[in-house]
N, C-alpha and C positions, 0 to 999 in steps of 0.2 A: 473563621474570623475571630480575632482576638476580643474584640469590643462586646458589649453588654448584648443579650438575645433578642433586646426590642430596637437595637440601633440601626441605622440604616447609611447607604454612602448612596447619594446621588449628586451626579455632575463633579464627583470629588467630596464634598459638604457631609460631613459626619453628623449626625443627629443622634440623640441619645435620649431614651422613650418619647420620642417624637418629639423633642425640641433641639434645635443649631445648637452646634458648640461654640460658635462665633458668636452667636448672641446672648448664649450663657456667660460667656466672658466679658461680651459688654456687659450684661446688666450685673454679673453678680463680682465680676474683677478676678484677678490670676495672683497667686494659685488656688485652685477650687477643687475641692474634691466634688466631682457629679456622681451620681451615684441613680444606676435604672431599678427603678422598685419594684418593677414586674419581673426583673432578674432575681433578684432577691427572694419572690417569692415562687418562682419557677423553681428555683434550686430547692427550698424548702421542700416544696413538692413532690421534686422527685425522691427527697433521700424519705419520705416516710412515707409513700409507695413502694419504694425498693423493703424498707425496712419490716412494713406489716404491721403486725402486733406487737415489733421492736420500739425502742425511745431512741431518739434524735435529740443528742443535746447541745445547741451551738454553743461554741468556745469560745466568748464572749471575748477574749483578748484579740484575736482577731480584730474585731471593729466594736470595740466597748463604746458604741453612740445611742444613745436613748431611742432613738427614732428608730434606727438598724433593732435592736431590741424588742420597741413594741411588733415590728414586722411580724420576728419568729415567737411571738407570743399569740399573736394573730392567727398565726399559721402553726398552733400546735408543740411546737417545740419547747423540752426544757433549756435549760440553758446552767453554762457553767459558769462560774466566777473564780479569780484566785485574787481577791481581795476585800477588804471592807470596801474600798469605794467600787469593787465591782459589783458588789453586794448589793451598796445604796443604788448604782445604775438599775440593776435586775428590776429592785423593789419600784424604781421611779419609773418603769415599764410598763408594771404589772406582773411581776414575778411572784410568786407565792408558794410558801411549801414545797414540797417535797420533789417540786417541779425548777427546783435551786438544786448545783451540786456544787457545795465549795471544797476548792481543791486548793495545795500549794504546801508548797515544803518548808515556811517559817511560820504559821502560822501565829498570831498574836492571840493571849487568853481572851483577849478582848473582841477579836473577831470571831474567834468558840461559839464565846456568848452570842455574839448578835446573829452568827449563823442557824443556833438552837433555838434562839427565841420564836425566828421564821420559821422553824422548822426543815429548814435545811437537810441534807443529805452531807453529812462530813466524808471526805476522799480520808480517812487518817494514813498520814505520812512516814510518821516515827515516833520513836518510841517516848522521845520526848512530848511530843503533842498529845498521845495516848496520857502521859502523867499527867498534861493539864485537864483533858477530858475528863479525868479518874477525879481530879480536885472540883471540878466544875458540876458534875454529877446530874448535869441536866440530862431529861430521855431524849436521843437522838438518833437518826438512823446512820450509820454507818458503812462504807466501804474500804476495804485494805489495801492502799498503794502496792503494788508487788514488782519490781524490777526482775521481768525474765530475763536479763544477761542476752541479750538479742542486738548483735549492733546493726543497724542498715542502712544503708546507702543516701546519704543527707550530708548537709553540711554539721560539723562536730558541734558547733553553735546550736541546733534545734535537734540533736539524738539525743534521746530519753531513757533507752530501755537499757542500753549497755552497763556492764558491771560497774564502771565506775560514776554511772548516772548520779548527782544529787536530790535525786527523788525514787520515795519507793523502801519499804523494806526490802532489803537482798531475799533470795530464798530462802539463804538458812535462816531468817531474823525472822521470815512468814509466820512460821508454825508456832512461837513464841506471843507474837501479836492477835494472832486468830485467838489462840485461848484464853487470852488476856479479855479480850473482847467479846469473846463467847462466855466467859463467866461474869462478865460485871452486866449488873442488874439495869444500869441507866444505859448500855448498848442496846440494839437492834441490828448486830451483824448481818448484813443483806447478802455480803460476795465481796468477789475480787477485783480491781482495777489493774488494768493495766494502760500504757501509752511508751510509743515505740522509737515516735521523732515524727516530723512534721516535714511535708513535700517527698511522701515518699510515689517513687513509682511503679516498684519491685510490690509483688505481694503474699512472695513465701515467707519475707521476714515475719511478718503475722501468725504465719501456722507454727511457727519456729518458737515463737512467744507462748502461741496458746498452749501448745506440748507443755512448753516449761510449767505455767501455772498450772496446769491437770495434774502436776505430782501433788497438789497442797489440799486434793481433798475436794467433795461436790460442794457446791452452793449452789443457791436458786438465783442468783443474778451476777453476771457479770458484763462488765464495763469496756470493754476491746478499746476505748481511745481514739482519737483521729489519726490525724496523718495524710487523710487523700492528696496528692499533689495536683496541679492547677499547669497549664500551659502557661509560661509567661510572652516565649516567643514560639514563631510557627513551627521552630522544629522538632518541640518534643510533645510528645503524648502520651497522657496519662490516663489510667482504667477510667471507665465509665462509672458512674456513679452504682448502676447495675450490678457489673460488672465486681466492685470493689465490693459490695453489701453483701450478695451473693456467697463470697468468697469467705469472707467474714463468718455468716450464720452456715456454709456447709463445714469450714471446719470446726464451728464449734458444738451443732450437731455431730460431728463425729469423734472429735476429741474431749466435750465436755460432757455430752449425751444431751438427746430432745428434751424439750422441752423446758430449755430453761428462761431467762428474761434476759435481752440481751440489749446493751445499751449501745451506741456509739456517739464519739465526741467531734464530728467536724466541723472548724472555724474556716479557714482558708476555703476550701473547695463551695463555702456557701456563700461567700461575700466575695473571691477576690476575682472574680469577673463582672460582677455588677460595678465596678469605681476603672472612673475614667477620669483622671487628673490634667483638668487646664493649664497650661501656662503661656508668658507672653515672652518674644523673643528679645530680647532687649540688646545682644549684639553679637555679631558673627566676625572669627577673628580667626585666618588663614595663618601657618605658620610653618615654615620649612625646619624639617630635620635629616638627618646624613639618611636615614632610612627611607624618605619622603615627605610629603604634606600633608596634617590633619588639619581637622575644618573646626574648630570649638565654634557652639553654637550655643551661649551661656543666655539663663530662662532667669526670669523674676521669684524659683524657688529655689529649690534644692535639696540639702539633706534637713534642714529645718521640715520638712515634709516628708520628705522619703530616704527614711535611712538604712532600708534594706541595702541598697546596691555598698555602702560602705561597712557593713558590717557582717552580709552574707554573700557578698558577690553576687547578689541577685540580678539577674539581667532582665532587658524590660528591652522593648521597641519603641518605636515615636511616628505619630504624622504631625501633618502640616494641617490642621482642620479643614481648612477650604482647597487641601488638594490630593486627598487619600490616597493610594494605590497608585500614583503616579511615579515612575522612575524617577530616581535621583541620587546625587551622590554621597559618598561615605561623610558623614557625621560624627563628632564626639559630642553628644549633650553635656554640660556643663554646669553646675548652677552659681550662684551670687555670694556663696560662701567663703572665707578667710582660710582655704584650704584647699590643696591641693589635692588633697581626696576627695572634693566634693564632686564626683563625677556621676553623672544620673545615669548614664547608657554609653559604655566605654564606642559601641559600634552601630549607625543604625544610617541608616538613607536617607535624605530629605531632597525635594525639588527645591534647588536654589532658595533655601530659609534667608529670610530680610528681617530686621527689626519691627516689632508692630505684629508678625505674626503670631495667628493663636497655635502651641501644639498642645497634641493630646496623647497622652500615656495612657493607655489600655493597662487593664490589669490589675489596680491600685487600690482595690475594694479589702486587701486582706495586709495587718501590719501596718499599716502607711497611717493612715491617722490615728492608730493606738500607739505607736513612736515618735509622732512629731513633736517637735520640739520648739523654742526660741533664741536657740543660736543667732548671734551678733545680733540682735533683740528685733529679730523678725516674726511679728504675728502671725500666728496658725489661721489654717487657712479656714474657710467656709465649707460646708458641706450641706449640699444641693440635692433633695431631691426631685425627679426626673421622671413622670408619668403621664400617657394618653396626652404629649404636647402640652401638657404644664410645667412648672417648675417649681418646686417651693425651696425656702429657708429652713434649715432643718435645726443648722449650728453656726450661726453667726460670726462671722470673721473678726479675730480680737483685734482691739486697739491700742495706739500704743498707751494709752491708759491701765491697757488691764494688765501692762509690763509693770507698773509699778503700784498697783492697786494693792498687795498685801505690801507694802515697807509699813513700818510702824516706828 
């Protein structure tokens, strides 16, 4: 089942941590992001069992929400940022020290500072950021971007690792930055970073990476990255959480040697099953062409919400809330945008969709509201969460007030 681990379908009726998604819709309105918190923290779970003595640190771009945040603060987890304002989200968590890793490849002098101040863990990227660091001269702990030259099987939009990545010192640039940073006195060089691309499901590209960085020398910690891929629809299948950790710490017990500190970075594979996206149908429109008939079934959101499917091809399925698993025919989800790309699910099934009904998108815990937008000046949606048959307010649905609340 696609849906969150505490959801349920009875008589057709989807429920998500024990409460109707019909009546999520009433009381809280479409589009919603719902989101199951026991999902959330089952995933936590298992990745730092698999891990052990390893660090688990959610990729906070993923779902940068305060509430999603305190969860895996809750639950042990560090957490990554690649911003000042992901920063301020961490800190408005409960993020603290060293239990912060900020990363990213522009980084501002400015967000240096407020990362050193916290005590942060800086990812350094390049050589330029190393000269602000150098001028900044605060003590800091440190890790070294390093692009193994590793492409893998992803869309080109979220590959990381390959030679022409914009993140990451190259290998040849490594050995230049390590010493730079092993002799400056305000360093504390920990190890090496690395990250490969994001939804992968292949997992020799990994071993492929970590080869590359064992030519640059031991350290006592290193960073392997995310990347775990996530089912969006029923037909692909991605490693077990097990499975992928496992995979991880035997190659770099073998290619780094025991006993070293090993961190990993996954966003997606811990949030994007827990988010199940409401919407309400608002009109179904038949339409003959030389090829046949498609059925648009256009929703009260769209890419204002979810802008994976236009920007990565992402595919996604759909129910009909109050009639799951029921036979029905070919669909094109649609949404209410000024654009003819605004296609949420180029292909998906529904029982005879009518206006008025609720659907629900599985899946949407990961990217979806760290992308949404105000396209043709549509409010971002709410975010619900979803536990033991309650429901709370997490992130209140904007108004069109707050469209115009910074003009000056």
């Amino acid at each position: 089942m696609l849906y969150p681990q505490d959801s349920q379908i009875a008589g057709g009726r989807l429920s998500i941590g024990g409460c109707d998604a019909q009546d999520l819709a009433r009381e809280f309105g479409t589009p919603a992001y719902v989101v199951a918190e026991e999902d959330l923290r089952s995933r936590a779970r298992e990745f730092t069992a698999a891990m052990g003595d390893g660090e688990v640190v959610f990729a906070s771009k993923a779902f940068p929400c305060t509430a999603v945040l305190q969860v895996f603060h809750e639950e042990g987890l560090s957490v990554d940022v690649a911003s000042g304002g992901e920063l301020a989200l961490a800190r408005k968590a409960g993020y603290t020290g060293e239990r912060i890793v900020f990363h990213g490849n522009a980084k501002s002098a400015a967000e240096l500072r407020a990362a050193s101040e916290v005590g942060a863990r800086i990812v350094v990227d390049n050589f330029d950021e190393l000269d602000k660091l150098e001028r900044l001269q605060a003590p800091v702990e440190v890790l070294i971007r390093v692009t193994p030259g590793v492409v893998a099987d992803t869309h080109a939009a979220i590959l990381t690792g390959h030679a022409g990545s914009k993140f990451g010192f190259s290998l040849a640039q490594a050995p230049e930055a390590i010493q730079r940073l092993t002799d400056a006195p305000w360093a504390d060089l920990k190890g090496l970073h690395m990250h490969i691309g994001s939804q992968l499901f292949d997992l020799e590209p990994w071993r492929l990476a970590v080869e590359a960085i064992a030519t640059l020398g031991t350290f006592g910690t290193y960073d392997l990255g995310g990347g775990l891929a996530v089912a969006y629809t029923h037909d692909r299948q991605p490693p077990t959480v097990a499975q992928y950790v496992e995979t991880m710490k035997a190659t770099a017990d073998e290619l780094l040697g025991p006993g070293k500190t090993l961190s990993i970075e996954p966003g997606r594979a811990l949030v994007a099953t827990a988010g199940v996206t409401l919407y309400t149908i608002e009109s179904v429109k038949d339409v003959d062409l030389e090829d046949g008939a498609v059925r648009f079934v256009a929703v009260d959101g769209g890419m204002s919400d979810n802008m994976r499917p236009m920007l990565y091809d992402a595919p996604y399925d759909a129910d009909l809330a109050h009639r799951v698993g029921e036979p029905g025919t070919p669909c094109t989800v649609v949404g209410k945008h000024c654009e003819s790309g605004d296609v949420l699910i180029r292909e998906t099934t529904l029982p005879d969709p009518k206006p008025g009904d609720v659907l629900a998108t599985p899946v949407t815990g990961a990217y979806v509201y760290a992308m949404a937008n105000n396209y043709n000046g549509v409010p971002r949606p709410p975010v619900v969460f979803c536990s033991g048959g309650s429901a709370r307010l997490v992130v209140r649905r904007e108004t069109y007030e707050d469209l115009y609340a910074r003009d000056v």
